[in-house]
DSSP file (Angstrom, degrees, kcal/mol; ACC not computed):
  #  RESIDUE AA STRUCTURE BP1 BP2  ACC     N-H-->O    O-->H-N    N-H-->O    O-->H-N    TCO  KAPPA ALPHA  PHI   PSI    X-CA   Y-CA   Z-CA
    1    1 A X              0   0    0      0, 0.0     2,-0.3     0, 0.0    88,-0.1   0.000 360.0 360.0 360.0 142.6  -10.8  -23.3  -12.5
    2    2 A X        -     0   0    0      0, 0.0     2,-0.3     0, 0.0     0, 0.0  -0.971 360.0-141.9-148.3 110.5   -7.8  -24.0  -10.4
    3    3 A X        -     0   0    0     -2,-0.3     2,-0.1     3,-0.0    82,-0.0  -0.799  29.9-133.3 -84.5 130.3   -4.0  -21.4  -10.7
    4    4 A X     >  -     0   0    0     -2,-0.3     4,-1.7     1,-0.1     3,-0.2  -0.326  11.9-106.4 -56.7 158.5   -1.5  -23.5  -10.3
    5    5 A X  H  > S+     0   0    0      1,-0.2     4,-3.0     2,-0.2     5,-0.2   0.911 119.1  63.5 -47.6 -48.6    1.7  -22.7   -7.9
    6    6 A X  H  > S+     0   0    0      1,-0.3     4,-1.6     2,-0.3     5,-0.3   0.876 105.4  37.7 -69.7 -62.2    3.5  -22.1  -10.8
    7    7 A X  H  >>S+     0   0    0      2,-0.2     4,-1.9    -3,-0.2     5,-0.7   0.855 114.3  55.2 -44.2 -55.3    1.5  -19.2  -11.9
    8    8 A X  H  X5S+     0   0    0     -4,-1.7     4,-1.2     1,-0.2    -2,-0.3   0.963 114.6  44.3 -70.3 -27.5    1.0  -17.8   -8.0
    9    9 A X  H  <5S+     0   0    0     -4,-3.0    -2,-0.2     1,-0.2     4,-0.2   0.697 110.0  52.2-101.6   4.5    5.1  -17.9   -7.7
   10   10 A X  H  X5S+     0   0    0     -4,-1.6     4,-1.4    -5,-0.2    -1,-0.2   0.552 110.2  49.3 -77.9 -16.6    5.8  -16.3  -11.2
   11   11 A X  H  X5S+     0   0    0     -4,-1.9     4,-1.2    -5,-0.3     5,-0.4   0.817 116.6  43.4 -82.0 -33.6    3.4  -13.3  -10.3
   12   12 A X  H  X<S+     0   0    0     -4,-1.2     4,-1.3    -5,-0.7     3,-0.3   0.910 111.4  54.9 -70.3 -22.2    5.4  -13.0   -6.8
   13   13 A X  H  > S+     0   0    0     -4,-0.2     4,-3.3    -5,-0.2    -1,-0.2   0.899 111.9  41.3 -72.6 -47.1    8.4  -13.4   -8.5
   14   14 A X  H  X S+     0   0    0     -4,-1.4     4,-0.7     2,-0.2    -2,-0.2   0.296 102.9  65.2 -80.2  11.2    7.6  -10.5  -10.8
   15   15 A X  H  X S+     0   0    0     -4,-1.2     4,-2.3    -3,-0.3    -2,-0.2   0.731 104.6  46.2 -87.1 -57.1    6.2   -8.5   -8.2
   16   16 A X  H >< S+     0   0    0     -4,-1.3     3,-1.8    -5,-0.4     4,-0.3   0.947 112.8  51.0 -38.4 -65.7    9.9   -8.4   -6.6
   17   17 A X  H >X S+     0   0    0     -4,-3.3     3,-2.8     1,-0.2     4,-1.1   0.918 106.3  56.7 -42.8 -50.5   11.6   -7.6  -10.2
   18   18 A X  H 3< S+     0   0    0     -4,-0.7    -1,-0.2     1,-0.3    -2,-0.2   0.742  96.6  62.6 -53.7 -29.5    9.1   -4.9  -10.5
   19   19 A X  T << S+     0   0    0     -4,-2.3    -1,-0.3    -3,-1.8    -2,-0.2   0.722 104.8  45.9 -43.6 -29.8   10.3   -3.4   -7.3
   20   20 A X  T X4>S+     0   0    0     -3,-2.8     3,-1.0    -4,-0.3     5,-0.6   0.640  82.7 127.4-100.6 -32.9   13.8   -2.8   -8.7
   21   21 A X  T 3<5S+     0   0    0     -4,-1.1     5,-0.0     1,-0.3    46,-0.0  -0.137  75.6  23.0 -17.1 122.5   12.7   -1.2  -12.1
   22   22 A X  T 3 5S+     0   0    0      3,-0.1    -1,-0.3     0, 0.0    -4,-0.0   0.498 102.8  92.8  86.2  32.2   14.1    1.9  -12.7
   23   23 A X  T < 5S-     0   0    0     -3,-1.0    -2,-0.1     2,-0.2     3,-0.1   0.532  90.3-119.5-120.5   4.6   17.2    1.3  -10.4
   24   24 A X  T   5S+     0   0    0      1,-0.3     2,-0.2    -4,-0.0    -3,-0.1   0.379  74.8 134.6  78.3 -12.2   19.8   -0.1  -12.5
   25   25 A X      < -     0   0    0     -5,-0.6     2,-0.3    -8,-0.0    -1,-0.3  -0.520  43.7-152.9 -79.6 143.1   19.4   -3.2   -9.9
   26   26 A X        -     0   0    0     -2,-0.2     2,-0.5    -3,-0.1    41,-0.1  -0.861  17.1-132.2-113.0 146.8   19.3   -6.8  -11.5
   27   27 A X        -     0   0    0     39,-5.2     2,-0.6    -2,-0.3     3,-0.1  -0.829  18.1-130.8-114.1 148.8   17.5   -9.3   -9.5
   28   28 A X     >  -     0   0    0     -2,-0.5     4,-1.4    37,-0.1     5,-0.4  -0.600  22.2-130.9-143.4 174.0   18.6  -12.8   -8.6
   29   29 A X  H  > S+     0   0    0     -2,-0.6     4,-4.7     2,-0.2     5,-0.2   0.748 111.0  44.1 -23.2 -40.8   17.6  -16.6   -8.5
   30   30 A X  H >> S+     0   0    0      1,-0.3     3,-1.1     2,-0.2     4,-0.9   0.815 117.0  41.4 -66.1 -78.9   18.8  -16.6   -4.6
   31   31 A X  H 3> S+     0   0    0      1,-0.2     4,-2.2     2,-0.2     5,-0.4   0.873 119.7  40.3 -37.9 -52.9   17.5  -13.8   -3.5
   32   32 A X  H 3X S+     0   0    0     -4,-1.4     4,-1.9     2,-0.1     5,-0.4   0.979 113.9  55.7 -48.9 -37.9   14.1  -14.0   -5.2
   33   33 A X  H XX>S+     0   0    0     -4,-4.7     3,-2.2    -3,-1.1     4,-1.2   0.981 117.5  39.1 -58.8 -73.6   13.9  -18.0   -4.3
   34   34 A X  H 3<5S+     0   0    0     -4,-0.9    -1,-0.2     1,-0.3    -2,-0.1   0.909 118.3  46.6 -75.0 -34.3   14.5  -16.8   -0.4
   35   35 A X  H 3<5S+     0   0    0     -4,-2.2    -1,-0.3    -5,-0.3    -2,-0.2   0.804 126.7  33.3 -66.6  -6.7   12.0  -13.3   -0.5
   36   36 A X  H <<5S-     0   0    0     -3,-2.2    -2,-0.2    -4,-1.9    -3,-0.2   0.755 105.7-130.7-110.8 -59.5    9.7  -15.2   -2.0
   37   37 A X  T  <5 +     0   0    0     -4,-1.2     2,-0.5    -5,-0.4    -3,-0.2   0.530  58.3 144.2 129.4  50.7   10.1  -18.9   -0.5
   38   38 A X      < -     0   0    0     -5,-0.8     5,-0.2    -6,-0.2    -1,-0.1  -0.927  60.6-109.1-109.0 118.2   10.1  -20.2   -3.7
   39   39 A X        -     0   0    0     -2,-0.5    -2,-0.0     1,-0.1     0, 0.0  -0.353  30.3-139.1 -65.0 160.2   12.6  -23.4   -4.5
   40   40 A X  S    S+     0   0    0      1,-0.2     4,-0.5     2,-0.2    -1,-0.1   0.600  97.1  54.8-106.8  -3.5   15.4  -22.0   -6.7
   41   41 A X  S  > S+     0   0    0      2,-0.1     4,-1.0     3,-0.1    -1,-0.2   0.736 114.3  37.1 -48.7 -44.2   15.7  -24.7   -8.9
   42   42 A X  H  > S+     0   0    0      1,-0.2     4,-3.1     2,-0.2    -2,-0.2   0.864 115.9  58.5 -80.8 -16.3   11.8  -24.7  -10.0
   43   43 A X  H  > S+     0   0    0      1,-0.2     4,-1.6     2,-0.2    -1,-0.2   0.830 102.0  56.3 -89.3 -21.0   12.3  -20.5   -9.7
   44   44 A X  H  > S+     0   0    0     -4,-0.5     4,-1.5     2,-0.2    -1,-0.2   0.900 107.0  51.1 -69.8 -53.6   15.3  -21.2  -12.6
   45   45 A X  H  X S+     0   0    0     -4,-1.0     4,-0.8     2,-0.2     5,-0.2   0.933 114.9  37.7 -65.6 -79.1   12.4  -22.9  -14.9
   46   46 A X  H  X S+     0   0    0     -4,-3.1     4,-1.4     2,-0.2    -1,-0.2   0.830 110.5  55.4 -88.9   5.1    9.9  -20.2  -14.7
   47   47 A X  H >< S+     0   0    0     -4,-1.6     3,-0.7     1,-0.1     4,-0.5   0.937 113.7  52.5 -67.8 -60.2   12.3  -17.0  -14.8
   48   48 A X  H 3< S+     0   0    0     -4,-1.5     4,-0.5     1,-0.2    -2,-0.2   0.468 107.3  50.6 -28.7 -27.9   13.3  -19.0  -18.0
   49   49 A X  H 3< S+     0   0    0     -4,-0.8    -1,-0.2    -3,-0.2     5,-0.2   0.705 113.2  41.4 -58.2 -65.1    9.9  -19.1  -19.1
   50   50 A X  S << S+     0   0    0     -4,-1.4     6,-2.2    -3,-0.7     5,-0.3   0.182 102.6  66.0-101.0  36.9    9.2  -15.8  -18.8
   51   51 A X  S >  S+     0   0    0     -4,-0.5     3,-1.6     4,-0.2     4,-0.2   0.738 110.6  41.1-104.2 -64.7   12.3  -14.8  -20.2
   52   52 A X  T 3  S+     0   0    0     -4,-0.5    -2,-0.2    -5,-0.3    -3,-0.1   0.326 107.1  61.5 -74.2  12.8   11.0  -16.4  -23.4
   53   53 A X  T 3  S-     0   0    0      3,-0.2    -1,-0.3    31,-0.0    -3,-0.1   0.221 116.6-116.1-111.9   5.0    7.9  -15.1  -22.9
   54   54 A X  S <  S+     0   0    0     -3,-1.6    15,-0.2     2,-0.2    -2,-0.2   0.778  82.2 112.8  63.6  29.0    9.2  -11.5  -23.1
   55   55 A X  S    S+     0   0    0     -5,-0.3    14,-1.5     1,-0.3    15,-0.5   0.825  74.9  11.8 -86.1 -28.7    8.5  -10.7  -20.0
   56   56 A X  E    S-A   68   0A   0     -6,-2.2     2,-0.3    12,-0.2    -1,-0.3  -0.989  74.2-122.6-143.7 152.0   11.5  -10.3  -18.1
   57   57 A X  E     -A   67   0A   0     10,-2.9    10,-1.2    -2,-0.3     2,-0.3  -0.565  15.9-142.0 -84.6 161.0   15.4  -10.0  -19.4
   58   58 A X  E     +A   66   0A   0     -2,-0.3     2,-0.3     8,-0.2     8,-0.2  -0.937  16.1 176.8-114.1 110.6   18.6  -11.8  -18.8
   59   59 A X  E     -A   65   0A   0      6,-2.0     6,-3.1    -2,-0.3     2,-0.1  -0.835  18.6-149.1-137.8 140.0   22.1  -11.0  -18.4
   60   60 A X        +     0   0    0     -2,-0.3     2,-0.3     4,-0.3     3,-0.2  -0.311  49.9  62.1 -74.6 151.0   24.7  -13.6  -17.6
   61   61 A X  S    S-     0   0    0      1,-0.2    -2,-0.1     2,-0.1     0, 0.0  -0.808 103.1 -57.7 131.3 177.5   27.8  -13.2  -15.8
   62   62 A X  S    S+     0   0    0     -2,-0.3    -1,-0.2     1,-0.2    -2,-0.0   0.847 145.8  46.5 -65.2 -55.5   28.8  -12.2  -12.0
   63   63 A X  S    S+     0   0    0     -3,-0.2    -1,-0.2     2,-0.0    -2,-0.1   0.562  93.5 127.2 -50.0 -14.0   26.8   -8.9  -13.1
   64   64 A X        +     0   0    0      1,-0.1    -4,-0.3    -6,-0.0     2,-0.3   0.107  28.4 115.1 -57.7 142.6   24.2  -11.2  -14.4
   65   65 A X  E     -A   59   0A   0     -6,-3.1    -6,-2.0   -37,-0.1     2,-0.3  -0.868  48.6 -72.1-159.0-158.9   20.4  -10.8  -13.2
   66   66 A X  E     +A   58   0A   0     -2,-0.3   -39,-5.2    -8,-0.2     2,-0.3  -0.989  33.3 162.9-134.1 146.1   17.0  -10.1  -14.1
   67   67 A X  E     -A   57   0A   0    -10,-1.2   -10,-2.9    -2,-0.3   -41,-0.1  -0.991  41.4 -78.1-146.1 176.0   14.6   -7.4  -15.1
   68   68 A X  E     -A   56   0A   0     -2,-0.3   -12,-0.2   -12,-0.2     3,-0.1  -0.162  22.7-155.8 -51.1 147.1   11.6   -6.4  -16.5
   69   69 A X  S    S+     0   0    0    -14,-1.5     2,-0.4   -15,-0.2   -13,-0.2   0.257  85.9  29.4 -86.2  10.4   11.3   -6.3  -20.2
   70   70 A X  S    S-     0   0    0    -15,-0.5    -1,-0.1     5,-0.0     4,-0.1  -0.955 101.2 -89.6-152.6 124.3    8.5   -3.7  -20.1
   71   71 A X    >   -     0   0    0     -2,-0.4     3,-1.0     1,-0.2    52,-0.1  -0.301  53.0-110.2 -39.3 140.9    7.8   -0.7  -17.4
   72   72 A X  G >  S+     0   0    0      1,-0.2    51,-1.7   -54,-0.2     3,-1.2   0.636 116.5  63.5 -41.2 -20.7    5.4   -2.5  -14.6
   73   73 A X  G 3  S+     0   0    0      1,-0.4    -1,-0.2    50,-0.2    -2,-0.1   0.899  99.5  51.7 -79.7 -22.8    2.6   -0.7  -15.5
   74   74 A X  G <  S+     0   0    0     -3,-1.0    -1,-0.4    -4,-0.1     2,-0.3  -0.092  93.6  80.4 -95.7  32.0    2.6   -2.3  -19.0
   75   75 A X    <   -     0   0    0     -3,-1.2    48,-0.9    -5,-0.0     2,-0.2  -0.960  69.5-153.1-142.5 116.9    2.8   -6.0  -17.8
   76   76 A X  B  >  -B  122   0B   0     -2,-0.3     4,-1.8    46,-0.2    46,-0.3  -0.583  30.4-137.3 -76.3 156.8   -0.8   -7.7  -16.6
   77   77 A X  H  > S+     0   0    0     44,-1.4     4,-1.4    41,-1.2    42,-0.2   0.615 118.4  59.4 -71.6 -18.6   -1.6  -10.3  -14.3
   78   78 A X  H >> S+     0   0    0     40,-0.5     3,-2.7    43,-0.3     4,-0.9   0.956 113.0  48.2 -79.3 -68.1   -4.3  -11.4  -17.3
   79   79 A X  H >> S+     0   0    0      1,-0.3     4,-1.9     2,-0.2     3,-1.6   0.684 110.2  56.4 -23.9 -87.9   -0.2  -11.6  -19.4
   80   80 A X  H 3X S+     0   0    0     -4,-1.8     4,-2.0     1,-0.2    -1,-0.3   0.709 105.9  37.5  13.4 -77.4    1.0  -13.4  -16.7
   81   81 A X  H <X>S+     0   0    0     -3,-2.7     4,-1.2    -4,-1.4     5,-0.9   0.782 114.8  59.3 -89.1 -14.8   -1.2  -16.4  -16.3
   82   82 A X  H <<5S+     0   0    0     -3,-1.6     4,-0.2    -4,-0.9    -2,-0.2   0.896 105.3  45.8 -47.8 -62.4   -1.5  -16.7  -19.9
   83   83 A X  H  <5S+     0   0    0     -4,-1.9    -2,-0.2     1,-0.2    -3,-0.1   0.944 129.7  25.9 -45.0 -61.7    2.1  -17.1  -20.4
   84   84 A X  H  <5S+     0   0    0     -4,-2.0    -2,-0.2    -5,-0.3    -1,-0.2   0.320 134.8  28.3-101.5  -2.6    2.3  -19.5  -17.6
   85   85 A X  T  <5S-     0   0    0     -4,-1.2     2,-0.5     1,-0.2    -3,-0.3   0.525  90.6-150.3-126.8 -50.0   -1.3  -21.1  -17.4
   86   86 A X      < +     0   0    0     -5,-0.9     2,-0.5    -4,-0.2    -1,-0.2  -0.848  66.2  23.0 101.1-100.6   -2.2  -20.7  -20.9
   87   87 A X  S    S-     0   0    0     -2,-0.5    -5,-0.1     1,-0.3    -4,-0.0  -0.979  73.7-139.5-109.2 147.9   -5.9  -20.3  -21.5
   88   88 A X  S    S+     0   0    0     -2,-0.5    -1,-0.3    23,-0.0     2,-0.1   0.645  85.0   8.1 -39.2 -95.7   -7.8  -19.0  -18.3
   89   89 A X  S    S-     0   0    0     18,-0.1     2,-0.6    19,-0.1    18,-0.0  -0.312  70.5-166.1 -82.1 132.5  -10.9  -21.1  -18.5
   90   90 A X        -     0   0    0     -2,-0.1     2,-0.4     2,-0.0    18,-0.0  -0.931   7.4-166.1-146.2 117.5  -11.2  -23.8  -21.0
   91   91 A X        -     0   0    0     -2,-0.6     2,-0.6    13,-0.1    -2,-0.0  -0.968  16.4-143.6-107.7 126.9  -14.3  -25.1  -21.5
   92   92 A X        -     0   0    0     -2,-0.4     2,-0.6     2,-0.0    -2,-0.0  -0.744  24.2-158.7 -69.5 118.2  -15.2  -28.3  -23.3
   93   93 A X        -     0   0    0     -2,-0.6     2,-0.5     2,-0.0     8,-0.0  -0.813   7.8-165.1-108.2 136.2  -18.0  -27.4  -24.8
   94   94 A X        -     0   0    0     -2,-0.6     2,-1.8     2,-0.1     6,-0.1  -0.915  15.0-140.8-112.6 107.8  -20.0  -30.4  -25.7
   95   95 A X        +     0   0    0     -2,-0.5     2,-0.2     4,-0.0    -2,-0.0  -0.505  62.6  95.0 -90.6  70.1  -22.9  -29.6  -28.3
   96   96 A X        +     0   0    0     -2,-1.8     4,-0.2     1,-0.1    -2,-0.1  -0.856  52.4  42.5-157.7 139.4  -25.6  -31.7  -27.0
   97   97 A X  S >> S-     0   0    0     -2,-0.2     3,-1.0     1,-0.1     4,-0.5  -0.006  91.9 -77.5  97.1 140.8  -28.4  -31.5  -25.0
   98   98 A X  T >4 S+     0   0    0      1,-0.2     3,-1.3     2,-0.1     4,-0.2   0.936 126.2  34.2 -50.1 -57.8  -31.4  -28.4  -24.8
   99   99 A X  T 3> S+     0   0    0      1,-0.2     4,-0.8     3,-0.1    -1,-0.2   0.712  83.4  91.1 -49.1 -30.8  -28.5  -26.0  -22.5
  100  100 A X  H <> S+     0   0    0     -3,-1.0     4,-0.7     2,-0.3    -1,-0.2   0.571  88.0  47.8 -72.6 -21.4  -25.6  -26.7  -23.6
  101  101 A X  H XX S+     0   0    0     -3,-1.3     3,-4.2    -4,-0.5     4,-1.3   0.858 118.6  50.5 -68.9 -95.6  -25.7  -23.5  -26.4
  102  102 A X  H 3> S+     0   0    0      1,-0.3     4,-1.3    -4,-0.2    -2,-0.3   0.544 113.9  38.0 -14.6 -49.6  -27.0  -21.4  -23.2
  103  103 A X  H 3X S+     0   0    0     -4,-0.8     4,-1.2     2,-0.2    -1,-0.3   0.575 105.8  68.6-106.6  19.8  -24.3  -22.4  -20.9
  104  104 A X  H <X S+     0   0    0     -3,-4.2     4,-2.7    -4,-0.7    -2,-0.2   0.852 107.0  45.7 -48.8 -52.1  -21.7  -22.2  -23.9
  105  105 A X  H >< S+     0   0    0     -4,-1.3     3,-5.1     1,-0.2     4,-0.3   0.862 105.8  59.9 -64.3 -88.7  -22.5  -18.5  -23.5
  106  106 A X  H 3X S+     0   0    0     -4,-1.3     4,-2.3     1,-0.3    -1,-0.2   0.444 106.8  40.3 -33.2 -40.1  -22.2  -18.5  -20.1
  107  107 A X  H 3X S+     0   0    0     -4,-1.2     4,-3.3     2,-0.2    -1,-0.3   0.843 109.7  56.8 -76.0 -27.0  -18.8  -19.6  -19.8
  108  108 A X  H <X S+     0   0    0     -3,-5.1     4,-2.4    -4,-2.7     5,-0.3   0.992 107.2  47.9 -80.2 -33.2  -17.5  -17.7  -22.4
  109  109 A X  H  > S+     0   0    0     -4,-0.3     4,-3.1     2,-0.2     5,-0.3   0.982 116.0  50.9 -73.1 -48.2  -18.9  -14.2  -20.8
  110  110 A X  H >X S+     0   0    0     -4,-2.3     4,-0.9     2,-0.2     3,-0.7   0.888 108.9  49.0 -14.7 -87.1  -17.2  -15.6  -17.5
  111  111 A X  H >X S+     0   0    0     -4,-3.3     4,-2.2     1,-0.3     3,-1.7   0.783 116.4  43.0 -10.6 -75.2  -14.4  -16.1  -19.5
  112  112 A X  H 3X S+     0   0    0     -4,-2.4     4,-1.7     1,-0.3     5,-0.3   0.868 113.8  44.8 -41.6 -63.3  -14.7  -12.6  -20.7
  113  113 A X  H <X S+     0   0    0     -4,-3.1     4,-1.6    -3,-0.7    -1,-0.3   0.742 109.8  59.7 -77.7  -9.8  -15.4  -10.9  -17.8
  114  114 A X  H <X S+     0   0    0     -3,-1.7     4,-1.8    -4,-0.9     5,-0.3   0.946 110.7  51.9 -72.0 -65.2  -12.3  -13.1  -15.6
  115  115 A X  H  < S+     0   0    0     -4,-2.2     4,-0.4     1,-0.2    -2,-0.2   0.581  98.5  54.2 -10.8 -61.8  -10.4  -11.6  -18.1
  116  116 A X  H >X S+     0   0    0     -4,-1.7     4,-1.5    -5,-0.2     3,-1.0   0.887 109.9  55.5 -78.9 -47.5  -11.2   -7.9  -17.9
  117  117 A X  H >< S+     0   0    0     -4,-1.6     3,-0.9    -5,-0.3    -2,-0.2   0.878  96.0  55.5 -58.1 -48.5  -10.4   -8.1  -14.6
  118  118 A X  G >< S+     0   0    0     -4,-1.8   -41,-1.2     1,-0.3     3,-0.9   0.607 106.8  65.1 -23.1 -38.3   -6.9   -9.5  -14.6
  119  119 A X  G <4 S+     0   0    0     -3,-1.0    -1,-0.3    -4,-0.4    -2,-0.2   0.944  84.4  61.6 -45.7 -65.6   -6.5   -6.6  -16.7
  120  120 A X  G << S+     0   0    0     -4,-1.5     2,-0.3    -3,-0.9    -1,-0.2   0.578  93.0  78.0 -58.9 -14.5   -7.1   -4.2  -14.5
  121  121 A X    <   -     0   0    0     -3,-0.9   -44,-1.4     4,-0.0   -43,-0.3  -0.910  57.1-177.6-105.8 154.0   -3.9   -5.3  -12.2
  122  122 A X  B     -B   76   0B   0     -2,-0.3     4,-0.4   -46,-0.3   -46,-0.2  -0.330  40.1 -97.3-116.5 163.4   -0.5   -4.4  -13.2
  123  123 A X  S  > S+     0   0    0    -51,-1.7     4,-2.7   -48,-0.9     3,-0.3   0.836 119.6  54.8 -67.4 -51.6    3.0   -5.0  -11.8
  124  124 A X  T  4 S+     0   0    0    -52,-0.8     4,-0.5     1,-0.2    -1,-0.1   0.567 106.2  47.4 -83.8  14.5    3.1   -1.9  -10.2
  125  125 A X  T  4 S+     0   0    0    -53,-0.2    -1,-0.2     2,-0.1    -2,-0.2   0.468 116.6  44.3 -78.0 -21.5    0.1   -2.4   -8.4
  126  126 A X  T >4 S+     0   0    0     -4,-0.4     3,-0.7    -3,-0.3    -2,-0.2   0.946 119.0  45.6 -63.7 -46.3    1.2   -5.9   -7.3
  127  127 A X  T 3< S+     0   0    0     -4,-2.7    -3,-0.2     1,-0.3    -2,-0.1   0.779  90.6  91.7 -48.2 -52.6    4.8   -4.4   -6.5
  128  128 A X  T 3   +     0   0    0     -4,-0.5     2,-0.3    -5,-0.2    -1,-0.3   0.293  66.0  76.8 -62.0   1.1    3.5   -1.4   -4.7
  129  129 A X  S <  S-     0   0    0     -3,-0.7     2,-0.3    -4,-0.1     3,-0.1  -0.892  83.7-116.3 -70.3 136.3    3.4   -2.6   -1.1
  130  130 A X        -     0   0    0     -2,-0.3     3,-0.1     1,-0.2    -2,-0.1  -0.621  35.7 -91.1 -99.9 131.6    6.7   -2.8    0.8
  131  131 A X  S    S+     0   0    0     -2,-0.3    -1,-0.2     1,-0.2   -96,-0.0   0.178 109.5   7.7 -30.7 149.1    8.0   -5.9    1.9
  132  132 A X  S    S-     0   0    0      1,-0.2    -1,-0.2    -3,-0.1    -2,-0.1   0.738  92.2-165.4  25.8  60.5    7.1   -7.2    5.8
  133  133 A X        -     0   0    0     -3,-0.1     2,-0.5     1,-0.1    -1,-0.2  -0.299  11.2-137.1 -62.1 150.4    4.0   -3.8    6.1
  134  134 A X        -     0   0    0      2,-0.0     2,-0.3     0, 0.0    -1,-0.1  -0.964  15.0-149.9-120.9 146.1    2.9   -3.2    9.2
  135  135 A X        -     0   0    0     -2,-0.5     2,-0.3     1,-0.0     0, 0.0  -0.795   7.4-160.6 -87.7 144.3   -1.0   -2.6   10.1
  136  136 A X              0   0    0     -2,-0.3    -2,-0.0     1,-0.1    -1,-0.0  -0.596 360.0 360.0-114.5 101.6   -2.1   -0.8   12.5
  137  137 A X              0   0    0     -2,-0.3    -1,-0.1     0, 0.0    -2,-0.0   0.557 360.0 360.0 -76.2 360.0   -5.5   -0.7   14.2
């Protein structure tokens, strides 16, 4: 199993919108394309994506932006890669040979358990760090 780029720069992309939620701020192509370092042609293609995926809203114009269609908390990363990957794991399962029922299972509780995790992250747990932290030891 392999996430495409496509997938890692629509979750960064919607980690930024999610920053602006609840501020009346729209975000847009340039600025996301440069905080995230995403070209802003290919960034046009998957805001578009997930525009139709109901993930994020639209409005056109000089005012024109994006934002979330849903508070962050209510948007997964497993929504996410769905939208944009389609299904996680895809096993051809090939019914022959003594294992192949046995590692049927296996992949699908992988599957399963890949799954639950993705779950567990939100947008506003991707969102919540602030742009350039510093650590200190």
């Amino acid at each position: 199993m392999k996430l495409s780029v496509k997938v890692n720069y629509a979750c960064r992309v919607l980690a930024q919108i999610a920053r602006l939620h609840g501020t009346g701020e729209l975000a847009h192509v340039e600025t996301l394309a440069q905080a995230e370092s995403v070209p802003a042609n290919y960034l046009a293609q998957i805001l578009s994506e997930l525009r139709d995926g109901g993930l994020i809203t639209s409005r056109r114009g000089k005012q024109g932006g994006y934002a979330l269609a849903r508070p962050p908390e209510q948007i997964t990363l497993l929504e996410i890669v769905k939208l944009v990957e389609g299904q996680l794991l895809d096993y051809s399962e090939v019914n022959r040979g003594q294992s192949s029922r046995r590692m049927s299972q296996v992949w699908a509780d992988v599957r399963l358990a890949l799954e639950a995790k993705l779950q567990t992250y939100t947008l506003d747990k991707l969102s919540a760090g602030v742009p350039d932290e510093m650590y200190y030891i």
